[in-house]
C-alpha positions in Angstrom: -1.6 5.1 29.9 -1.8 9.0 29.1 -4.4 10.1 26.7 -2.7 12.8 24.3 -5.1 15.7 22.9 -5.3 15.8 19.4 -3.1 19.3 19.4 -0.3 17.4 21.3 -0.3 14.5 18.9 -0.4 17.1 16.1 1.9 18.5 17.4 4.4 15.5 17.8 3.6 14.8 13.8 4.8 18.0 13.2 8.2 18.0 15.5 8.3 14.2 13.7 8.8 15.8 10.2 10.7 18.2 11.5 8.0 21.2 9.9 7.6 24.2 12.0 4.2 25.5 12.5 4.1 28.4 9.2 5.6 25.0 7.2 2.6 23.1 8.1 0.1 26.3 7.6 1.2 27.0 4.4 1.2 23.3 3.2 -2.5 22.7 4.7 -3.7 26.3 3.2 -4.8 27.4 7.2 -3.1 30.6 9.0 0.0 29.6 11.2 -2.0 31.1 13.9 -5.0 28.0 13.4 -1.8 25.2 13.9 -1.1 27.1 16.7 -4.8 27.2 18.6 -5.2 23.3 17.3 -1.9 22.2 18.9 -2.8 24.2 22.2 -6.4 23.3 22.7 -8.2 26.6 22.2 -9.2 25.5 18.9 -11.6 22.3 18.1 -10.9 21.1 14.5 -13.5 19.5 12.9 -12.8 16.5 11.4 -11.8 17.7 8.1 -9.2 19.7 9.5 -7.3 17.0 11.2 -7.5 15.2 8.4 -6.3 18.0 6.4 -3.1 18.6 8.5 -2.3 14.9 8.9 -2.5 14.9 5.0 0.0 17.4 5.1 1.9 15.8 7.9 2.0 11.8 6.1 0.4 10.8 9.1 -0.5 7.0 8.5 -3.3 5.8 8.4 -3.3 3.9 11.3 -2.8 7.2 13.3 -5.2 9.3 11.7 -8.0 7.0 13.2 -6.0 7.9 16.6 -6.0 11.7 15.7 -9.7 11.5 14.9 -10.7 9.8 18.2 -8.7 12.2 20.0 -10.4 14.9 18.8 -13.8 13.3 19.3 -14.8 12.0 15.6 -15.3 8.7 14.5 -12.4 6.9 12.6 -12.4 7.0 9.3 -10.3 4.1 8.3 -11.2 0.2 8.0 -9.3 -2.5 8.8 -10.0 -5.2 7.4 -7.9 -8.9 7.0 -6.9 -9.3 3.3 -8.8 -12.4 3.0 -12.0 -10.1 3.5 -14.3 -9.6 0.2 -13.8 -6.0 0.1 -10.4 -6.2 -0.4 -10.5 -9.4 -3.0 -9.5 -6.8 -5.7 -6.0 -6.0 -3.8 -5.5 -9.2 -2.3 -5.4 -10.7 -6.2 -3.4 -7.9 -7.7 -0.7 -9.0 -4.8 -1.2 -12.3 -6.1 -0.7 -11.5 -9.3 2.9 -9.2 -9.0 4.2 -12.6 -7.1 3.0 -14.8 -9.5 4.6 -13.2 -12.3 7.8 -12.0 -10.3 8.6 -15.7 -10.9 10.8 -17.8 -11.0 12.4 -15.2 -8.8 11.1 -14.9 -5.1 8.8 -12.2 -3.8 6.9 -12.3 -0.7 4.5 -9.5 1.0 4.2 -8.7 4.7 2.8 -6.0 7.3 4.6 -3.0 9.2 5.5 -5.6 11.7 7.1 -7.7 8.8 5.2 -10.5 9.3 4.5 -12.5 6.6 1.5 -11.6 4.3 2.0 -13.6 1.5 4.7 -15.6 -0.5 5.4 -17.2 -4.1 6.6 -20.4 -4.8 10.4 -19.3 -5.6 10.3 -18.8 -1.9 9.4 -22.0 -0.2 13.2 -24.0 -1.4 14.9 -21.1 0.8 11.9 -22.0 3.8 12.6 -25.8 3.5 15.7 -26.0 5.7 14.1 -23.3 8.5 13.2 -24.6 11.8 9.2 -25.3 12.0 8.9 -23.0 15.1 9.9 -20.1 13.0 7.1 -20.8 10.7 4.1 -20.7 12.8 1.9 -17.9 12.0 2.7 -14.9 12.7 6.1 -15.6 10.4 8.1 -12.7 11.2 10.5 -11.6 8.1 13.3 -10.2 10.5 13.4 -13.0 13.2 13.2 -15.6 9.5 16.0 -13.6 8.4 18.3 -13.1 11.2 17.5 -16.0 13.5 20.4 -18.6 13.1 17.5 -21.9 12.8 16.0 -19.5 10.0 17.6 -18.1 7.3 20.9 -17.0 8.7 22.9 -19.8 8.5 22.4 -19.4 4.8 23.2 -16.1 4.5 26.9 -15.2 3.5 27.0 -11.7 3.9 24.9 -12.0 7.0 26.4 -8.4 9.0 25.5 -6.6 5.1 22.1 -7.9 5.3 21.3 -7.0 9.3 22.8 -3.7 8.5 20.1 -3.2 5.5 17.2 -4.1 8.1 18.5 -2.4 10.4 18.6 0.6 8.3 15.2 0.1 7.4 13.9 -0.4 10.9 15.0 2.4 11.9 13.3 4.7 8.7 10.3 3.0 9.6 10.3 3.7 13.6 11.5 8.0 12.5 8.5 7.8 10.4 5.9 6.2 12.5 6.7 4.7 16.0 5.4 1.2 16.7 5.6 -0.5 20.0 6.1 -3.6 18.4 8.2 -3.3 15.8 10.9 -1.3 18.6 10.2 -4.5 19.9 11.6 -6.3 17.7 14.5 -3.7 17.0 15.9 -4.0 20.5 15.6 -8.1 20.2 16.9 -8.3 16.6 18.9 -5.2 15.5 20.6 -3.3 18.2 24.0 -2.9 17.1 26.8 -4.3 18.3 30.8 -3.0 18.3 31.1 -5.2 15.4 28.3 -3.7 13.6 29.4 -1.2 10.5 27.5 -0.1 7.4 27.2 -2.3 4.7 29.6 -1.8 1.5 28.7 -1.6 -1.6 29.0 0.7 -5.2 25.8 0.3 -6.3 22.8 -2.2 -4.1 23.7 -3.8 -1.3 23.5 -8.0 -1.8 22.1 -10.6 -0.2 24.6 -14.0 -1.0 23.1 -16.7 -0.1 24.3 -20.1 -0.5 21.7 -23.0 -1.3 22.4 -26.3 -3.1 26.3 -26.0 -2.7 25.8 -22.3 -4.5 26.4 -18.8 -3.9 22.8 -16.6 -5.6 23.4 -13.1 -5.6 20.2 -10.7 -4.8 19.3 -7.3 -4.6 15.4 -6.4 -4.4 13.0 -3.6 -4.5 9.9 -2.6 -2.5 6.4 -2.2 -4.0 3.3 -0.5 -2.1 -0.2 0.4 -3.0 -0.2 3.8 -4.0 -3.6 5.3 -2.7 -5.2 3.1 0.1 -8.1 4.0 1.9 -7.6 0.8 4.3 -5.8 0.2 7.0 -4.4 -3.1 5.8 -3.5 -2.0 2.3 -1.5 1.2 3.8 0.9 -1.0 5.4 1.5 -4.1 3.0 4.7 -3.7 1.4 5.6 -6.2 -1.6 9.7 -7.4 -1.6 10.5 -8.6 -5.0 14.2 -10.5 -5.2 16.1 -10.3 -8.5 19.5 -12.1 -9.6 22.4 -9.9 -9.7 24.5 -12.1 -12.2 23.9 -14.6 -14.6 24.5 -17.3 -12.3 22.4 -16.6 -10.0 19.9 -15.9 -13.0 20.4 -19.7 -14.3 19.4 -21.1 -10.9 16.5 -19.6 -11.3 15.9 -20.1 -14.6 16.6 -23.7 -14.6 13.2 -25.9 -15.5 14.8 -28.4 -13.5 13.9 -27.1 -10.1 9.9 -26.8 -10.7 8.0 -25.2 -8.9 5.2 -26.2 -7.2 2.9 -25.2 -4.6 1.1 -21.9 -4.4 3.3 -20.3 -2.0 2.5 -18.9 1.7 -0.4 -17.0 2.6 
C-alpha cells in the first residue's frame, strides 16, 4: 500500500472538487503560491493549515485525520460508537426525530448504509425479510435491493435502484470509500435495462404490504456541525405518505405499534 504525502492528498481534494490552485488560495485566505509549495512538498504545513485547506476543500472528517497523519500531526477527530456517553446527547436527539417521525418510518445509518438505528413504523416492512439479512451489520442497500429483503415488495423496484444508485455514486465523487464501491459494483452497476427514474416532482418508492400499494417519498437529515467521526457520517431517512391512502395506513390505530425499533 503507497503512502501519499499530505500535498498529494491535498492535492487529489482539490482536483476532487474540481478548484484550481488560486480557487483554493483565495477560499483558505493563503497565496496560490503556498497551495502550490504544500501540494509539492517544499512546504510543511502546520496543522492548522491542513486543516484550514481541507475546511475549504469539505474534506470529511474521516480524511482529515488521514491528512493530519500524513503530514505528521496527530488526528484531531474521535470516533467513537453512538452508544458511548459522550455522544448520549446526539444518540437521543436521533432518537427523538424517529420517535416523533411516527407513525411514519425513519431509520438512521452510516456512510456504508448500515443500519444505525430504526423506529417502530419500520419493523412491519422487516417482518417478511429473510433473518440472514438482518444480522448486524444490516446493510440498507443489500435490505433494499436483495430479492429475500425488501425487493420483492417493492413495485417500482428499477425507480428505486436508480435513486441509490444515484446516490451512491454522489457519495463515492464526494469521498471515495473502498467499501461502499464495494458494494456499488455488487449492488448497483447498471445494467442495459437500467434508465433513470421518472418522475414530475420526487421520485416514489410503491411498495405493496398487506394486499396494498403505500406511496413514499423521503428526505435526508444530518447533524449540522460534528466534531466526531461518527456524527459526520450518520445520515437520518425519514419516509412520508405521498397520498392519502397511503397516509390512512399509517394513520390507522389499528396497526399499533410496538417495540422500540432497531438499534
Amino acid at each position: 500500500m503507497s503512502m501519499h504525502t499530505v500535498g498529494e492528498l491535498l492535492r487529489q481534494w482539490r482536483h476532487r472538487r474540481r478548484l484550481s490552485q488560486l480557487d483554493l488560495a483565495i477560499a483558505a485566505d493563503v497565496s496560490a503560491r503556498h497551495v502550490s509549495l504544500v501540494e509539492t512538498g517544499r512546504s510543511n504545513p502546520s496543522a492548522a493549515m491542513v486543516l484550514r485547506l481541507a475546511d475549504q476543500l469539505d474534506v470529511p472528517l474521516r480524511d482529515r485525520n488521514r491528512l493530519l497523519l500524513a503530514a505528521g500531526f496527530a488526528p484531531r477527530y474521535a470516533e467513537r460508537p453512538l452508544d458511548d456517553d459522550a455522544l448520549s446527547a446526539a444518540r437521543n436527539a436521533v432518537e427523538r426525530v424517529l420517535r416523533a417521525h411516527e407513525p411514519y418510518p425513519a431509520l438512521a445509518f452510516d456512510r456504508r448504509w448500515n443500519l444505525v438505528m430504526t423506529n417502530r413504523a419500520v419493523d412491519p416492512f422487516l417482518a417478511e425479510v429473510d433473518p440472514e439479512l438482518l444480522r448486524p451489520p444490516v446493510n440498507l442497500l443489500r435490505l433494499g435491493l436483495d430479492p429475500r429483503g425488501l425487493a420483492r415488495l417493492v413495485v417500482n423496484l428499477s425507480d428505486v435502484r436508480a435513486v441509490f444508485r444515484s446516490r451512491v455514486r454522489r457519495q463515492l465523487a464526494a469521498a471515495p470509500d473502498p467499501g461502499l464501491a464495494a458494494l456499488y459494483e455488487e449492488l448497483l452497476e447498471p445494467g442495459p435495462e437500467d434508465a433513470p427514474a421518472d418522475a414530475d416532482v420526487t421520485i416514489q418508492m410503491i411498495v405493496r404490504i398487506g394486499g396494498r400499494e403505500l406511496r413514499l417519498f423521503s428526505t435526508i437529515t444530518t447533524f449540522g456541525t460534528p466534531l466526531d467521526i461518527t456524527l459526520d457520517e450518520v445520515a437520518i431517512e425519514s419516509y412520508y405518505p405521498a397520498d392519502a391512502e397511503s397516509a390512512a395506513y399509517f394513520e390507522d390505530p389499528g396497526r399499533g405499534l410496538t417495540g422500540s425499533g432497531r438499534a
